[in-house]
C-alpha positions as CSV (number, residue, x, y, z in Angstrom):
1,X,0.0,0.0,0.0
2,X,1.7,3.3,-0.8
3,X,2.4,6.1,2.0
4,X,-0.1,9.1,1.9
5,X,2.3,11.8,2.9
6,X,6.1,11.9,3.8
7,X,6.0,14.8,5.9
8,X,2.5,15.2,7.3
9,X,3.6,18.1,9.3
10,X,3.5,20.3,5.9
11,X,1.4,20.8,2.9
12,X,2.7,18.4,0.1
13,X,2.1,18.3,-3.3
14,X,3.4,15.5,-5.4
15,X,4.9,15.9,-8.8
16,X,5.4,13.7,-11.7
17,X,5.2,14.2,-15.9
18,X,4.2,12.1,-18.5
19,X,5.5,11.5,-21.9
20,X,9.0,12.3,-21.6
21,X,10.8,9.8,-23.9
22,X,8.0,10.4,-26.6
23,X,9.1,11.6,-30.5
24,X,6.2,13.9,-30.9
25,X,3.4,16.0,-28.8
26,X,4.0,18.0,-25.5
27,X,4.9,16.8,-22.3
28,X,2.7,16.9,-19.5
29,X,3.0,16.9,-15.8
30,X,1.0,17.3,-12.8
31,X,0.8,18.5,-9.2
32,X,-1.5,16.7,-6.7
33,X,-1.9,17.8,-2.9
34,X,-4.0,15.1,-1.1
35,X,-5.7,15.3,2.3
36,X,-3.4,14.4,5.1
37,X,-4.4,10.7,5.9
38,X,-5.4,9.8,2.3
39,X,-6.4,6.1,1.4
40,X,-7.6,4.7,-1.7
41,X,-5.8,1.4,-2.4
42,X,-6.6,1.4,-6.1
43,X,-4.6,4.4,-6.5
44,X,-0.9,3.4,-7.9
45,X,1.9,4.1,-10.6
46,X,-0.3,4.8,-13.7
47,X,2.0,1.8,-15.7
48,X,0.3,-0.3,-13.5
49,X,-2.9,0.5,-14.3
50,X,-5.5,0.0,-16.9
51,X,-6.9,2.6,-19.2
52,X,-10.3,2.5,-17.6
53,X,-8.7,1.9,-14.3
54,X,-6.8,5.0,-14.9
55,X,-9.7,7.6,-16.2
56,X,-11.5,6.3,-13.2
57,X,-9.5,7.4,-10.9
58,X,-8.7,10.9,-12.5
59,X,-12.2,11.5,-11.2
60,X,-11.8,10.3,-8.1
61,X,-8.4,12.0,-7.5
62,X,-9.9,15.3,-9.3
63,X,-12.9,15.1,-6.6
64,X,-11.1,14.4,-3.5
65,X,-7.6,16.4,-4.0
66,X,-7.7,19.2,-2.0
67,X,-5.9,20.9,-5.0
68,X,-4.8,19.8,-8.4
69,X,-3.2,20.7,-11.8
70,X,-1.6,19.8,-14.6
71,X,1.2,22.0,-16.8
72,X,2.5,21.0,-20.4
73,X,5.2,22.3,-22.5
74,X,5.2,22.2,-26.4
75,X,7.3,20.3,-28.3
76,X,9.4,23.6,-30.0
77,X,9.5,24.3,-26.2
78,X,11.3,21.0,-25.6
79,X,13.3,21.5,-28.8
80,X,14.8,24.8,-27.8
81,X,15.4,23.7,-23.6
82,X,15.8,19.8,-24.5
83,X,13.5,17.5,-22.5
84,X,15.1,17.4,-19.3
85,X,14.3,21.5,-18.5
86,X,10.9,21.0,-20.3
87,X,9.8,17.9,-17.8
88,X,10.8,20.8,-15.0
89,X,8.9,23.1,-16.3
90,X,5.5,21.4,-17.0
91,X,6.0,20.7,-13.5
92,X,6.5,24.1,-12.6
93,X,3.6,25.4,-14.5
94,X,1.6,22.5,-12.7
95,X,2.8,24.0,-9.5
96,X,1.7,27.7,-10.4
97,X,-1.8,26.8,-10.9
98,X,-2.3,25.2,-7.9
99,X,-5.4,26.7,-5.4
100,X,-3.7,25.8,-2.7
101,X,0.1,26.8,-2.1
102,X,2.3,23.6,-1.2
103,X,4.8,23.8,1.8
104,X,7.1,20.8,0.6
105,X,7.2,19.0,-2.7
106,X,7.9,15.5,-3.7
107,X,9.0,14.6,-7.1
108,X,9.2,11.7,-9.1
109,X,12.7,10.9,-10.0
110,X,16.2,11.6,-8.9
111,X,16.3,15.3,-10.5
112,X,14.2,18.4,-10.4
113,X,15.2,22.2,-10.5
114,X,14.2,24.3,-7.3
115,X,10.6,25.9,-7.7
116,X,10.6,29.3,-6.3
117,X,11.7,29.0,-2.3
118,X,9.9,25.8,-1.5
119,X,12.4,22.4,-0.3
120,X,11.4,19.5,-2.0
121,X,12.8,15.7,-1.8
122,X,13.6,13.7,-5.2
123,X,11.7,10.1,-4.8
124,X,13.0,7.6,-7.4
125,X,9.9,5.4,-8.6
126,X,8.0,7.5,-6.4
127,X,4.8,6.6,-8.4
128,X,4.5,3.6,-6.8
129,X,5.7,4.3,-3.1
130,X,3.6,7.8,-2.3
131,X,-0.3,8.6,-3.1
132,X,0.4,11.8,-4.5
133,X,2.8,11.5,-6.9
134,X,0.7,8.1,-7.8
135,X,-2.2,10.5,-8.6
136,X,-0.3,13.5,-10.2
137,X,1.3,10.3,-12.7
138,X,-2.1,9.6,-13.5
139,X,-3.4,13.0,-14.1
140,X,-0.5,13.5,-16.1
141,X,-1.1,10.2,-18.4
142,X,-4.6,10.8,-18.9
143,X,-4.3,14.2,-19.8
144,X,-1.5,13.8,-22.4
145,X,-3.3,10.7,-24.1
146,X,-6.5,13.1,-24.5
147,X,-4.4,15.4,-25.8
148,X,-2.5,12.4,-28.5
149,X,-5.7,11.4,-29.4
150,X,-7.1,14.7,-30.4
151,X,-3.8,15.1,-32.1
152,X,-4.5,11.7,-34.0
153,X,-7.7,12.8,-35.4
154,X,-5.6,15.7,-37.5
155,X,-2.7,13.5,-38.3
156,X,-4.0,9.4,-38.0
157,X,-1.3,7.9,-39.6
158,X,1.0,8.1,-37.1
159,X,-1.4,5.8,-35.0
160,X,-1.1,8.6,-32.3
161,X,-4.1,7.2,-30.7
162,X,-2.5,3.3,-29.6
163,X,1.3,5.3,-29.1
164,X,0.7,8.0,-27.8
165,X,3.9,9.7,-29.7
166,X,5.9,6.9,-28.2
167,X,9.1,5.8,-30.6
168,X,7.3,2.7,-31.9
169,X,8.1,0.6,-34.9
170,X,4.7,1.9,-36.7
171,X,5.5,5.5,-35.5
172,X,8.6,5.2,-37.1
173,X,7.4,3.8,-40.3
174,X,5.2,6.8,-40.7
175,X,7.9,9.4,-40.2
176,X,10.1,7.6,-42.8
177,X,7.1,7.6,-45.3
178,X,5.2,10.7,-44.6
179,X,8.1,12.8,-42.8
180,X,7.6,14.9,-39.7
181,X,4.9,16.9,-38.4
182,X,4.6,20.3,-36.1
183,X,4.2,17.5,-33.2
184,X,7.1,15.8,-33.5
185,X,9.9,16.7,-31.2
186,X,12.9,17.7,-34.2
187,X,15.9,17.1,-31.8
188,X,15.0,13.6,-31.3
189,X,16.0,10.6,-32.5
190,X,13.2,10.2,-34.6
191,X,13.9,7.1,-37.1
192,X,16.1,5.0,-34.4
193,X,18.9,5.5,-36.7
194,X,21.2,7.4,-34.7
195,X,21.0,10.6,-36.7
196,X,19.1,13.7,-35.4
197,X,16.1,14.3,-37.2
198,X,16.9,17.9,-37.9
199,X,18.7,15.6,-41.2
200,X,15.1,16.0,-42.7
């Protein structure tokens, strides 16, 4: 069962962003501050979970949060700051639309830039050990996939809406064919080559 809090002396939010290692679409994170003594035992990493399981609990975790948001960056954005800085700033832009102001953060991961004054602790796989980075994972996922899919209805044959914008062999096929669209992230590996797609 994961841990509610890790400092239940302070208001926490939990951090975590979704789509980083994808080759087209923005990334998305999220920012989740859950009551202090929390429980819902279906809540967990979203990799773990279902689709359905997953939208299911976005409401619940949208309903019972006692604040919530989620921040994205583009993909020129990425481009220009690579993905590293861009997964730290959808998180910061998570963070600065949150009702309530957080008095500690935990983030998902062994990295993170400072946001504004506030300490935060790094928390590798800390989907799967603390509620609220479990729930800002699945806001995160189940934002960005809406996003993909809408995405896939304007360009379908990069079968957007099963990937996601994830590097897979179909995804690939499509850029090779068809070439690159505004989506698609131009300072990645985009063909699995080894050569930066910039080559196009």
């Amino acid at each position: 069962m994961l841990l509610s809090c890790l400092n239940k002396k302070l208001i926490e939010a939990g951090c975590d962003e979704a789509g980083r290692g994808c080759l087209a679409g923005a990334v998305y994170a999220a920012a989740v501050i859950l009551p202090k003594d929390y429980k819902n035992e279906r809540l967990n990493d979203s990799k773990k979970l279902t689709e359905r399981q997953r939208y299911a609990l976005r409401e619940e975790i949208q309903r019972d949060a006692l604040a919530w948001a989620v921040g994205t960056v583009s993909p020129a954005e990425i481009d220009e700051i690579n993905i590293l800085n861009a997964s730290f700033l959808a998180m910061h832009r998570a963070l600065d639309q949150l009702a309530l102001r957080p008095q500690h953060l935990i983030i998902d991961g062994n990295r993170f830039r400072p946001y504004r004054d506030l300490p935060h602790t790094t928390i590798v796989k800390g989907d799967g050990k603390y509620l609220s980075i479990a729930a800002a994972s699945i806001l995160a996922k189940t934002y960005r996939d809406d996003y993909m899919n809408g995405l896939h209805a304007e360009f379908p044959v990069y079968d957007w809406d099963h990937n996601k914008g994830y590097p897979t062999k179909k995804h690939r096929a499509a850029i090779a064919e068809h070439g690159t669209t505004p989506y698609h992230r131009m300072t990645f590996n985009l063909l699995g080559d080894g050569q930066l797609s910039l080559n196009f």
